[in-house]
C-alpha positions in Angstrom: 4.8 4.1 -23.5 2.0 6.9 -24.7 2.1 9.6 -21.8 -0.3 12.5 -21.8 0.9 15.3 -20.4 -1.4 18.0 -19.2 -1.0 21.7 -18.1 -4.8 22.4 -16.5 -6.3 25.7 -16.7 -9.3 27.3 -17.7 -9.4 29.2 -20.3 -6.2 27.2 -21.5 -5.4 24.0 -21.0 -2.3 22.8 -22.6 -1.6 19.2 -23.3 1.0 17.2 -25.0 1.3 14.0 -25.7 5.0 12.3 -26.1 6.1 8.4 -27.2 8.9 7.5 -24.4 11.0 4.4 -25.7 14.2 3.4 -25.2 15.2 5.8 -23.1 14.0 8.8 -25.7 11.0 10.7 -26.6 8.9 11.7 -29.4 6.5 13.9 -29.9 2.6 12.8 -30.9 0.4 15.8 -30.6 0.4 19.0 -28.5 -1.8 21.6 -28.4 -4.3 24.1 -26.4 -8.1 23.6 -25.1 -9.6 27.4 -25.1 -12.6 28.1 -23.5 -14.2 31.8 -24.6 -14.5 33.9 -21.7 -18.1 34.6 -22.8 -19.3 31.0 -22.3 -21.2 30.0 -18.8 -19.0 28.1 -16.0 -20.4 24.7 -16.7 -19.8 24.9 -20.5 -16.1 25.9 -20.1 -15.7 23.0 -17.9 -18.0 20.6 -19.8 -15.9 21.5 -23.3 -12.8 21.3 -21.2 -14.2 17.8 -20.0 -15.1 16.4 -23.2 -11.7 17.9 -25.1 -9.9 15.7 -22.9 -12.1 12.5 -22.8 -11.6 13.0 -26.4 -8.1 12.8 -26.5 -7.7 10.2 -23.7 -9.9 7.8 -26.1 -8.2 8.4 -29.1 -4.8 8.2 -28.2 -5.0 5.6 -25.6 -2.3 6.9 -23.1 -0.7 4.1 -20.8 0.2 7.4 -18.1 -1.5 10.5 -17.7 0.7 13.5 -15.8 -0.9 16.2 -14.2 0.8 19.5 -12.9 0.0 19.6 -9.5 -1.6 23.2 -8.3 0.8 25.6 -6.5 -0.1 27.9 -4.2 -0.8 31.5 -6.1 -1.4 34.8 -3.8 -4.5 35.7 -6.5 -7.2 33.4 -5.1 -9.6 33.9 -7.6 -6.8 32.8 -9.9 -6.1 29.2 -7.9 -10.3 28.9 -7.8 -10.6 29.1 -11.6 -7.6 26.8 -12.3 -8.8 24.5 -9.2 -12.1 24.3 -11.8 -10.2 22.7 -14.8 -8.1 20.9 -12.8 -10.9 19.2 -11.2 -12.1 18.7 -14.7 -8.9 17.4 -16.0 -8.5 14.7 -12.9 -12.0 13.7 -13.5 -11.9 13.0 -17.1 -8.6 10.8 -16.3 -10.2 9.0 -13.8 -13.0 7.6 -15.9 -10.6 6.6 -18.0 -9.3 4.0 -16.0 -5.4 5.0 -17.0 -3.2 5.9 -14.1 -2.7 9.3 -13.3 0.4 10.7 -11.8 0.7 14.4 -10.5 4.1 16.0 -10.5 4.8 19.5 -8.4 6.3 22.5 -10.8 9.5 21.8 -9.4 9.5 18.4 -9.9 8.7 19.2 -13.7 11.8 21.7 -13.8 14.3 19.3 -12.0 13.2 16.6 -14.4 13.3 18.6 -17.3 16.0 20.8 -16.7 18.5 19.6 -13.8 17.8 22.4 -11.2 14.1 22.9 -9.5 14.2 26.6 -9.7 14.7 27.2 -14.0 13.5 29.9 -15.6 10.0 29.3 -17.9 12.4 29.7 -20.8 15.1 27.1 -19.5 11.9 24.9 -19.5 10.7 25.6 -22.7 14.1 25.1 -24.8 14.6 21.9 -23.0 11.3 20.5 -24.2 12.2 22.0 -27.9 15.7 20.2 -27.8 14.5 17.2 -26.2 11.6 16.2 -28.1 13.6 17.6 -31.1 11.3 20.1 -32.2 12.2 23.2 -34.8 10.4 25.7 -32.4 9.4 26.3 -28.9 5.4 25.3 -28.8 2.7 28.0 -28.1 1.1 29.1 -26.1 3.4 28.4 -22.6 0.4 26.5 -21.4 1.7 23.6 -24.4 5.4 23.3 -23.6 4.2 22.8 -19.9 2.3 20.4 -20.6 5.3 18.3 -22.8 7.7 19.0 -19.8 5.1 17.1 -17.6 4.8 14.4 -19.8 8.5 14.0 -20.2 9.2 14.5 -16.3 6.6 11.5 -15.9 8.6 9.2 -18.2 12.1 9.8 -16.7 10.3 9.3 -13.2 8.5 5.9 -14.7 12.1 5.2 -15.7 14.1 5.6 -12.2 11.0 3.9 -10.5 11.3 1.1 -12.5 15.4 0.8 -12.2 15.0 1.3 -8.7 12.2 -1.5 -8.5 14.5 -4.3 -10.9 17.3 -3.1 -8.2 15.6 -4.6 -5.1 
């Protein structure tokens, strides 16, 4: 299974995408979508729109996971990544592929074993899991893996939990 994993935002937008199979995972491709501060709204979120589609078409993902948006006292903050979030449901949805969102504690009890880790708990999980020799940059990245991986261990338990009925 090819999940895309994605960690929306607006100036970044990290994404990773992570081979699950038997019960392990492999990395693909990670990276970041950066939008320049200088450009208008609607080409930040068109670029954003497009990087994804991009992706989405050229690796094919049978999953896309989407970090669900958690309540942030800075409101302008939640408005701007509401924006690429928008943009990064839309562009899954014309893709036809299922999306899943998962809350950031479901991401860190997937990841890590406890709901309430540390970024940096995350982050060396991701590096050991997917056996990587470094911790990907920027955050926004290894946020992105950790959704992807906490997607195929829940696509896992659903489907033990389904062959158990």
């Amino acid at each position: 299974m090819i999940i895309l994993g994605i960690d929306p935002g607006f100036a970044i937008t990290g994404y990773g995408i992570v081979k699950y199979e038997g019960n392990k995972f492999f990395p693909v491709d990670y990276g970041a979508i950066t939008t320049a501060s200088t450009m208008e709204l609607p080409k930040r979120l068109l670029h954003l729109h497009d990087s994804l589609a991009e992706l989405i078409c050229g690796y094919k993902p049978d999953a896309i996971a989407i970090e669900e948006l958690f309540f942030n006292k800075n409101i302008k903050t939640a408005l701007t990544v509401g924006h690429g979030r928008g943009v990064a449901v839309l562009a899954a949805a014309e893709s036809g592929v299922d999306v899943f969102e998962y809350t950031p504690l479901q991401v860190k009890q997937s990841v890590v074993g406890y709901g309430r880790a540390e970024k940096a708990q995350v982050q060396q999980m991701v590096k050991i899991i997917l056996n990587l020799s470094k911790i990907p940059k920027p955050d926004d990245v290894a946020d992105a893996l950790a959704i992807a991986i906490c997607h195929g261990h829940s696509h896992r338990i659903s489907g033990l939990i389904n062959t158990n009925r």
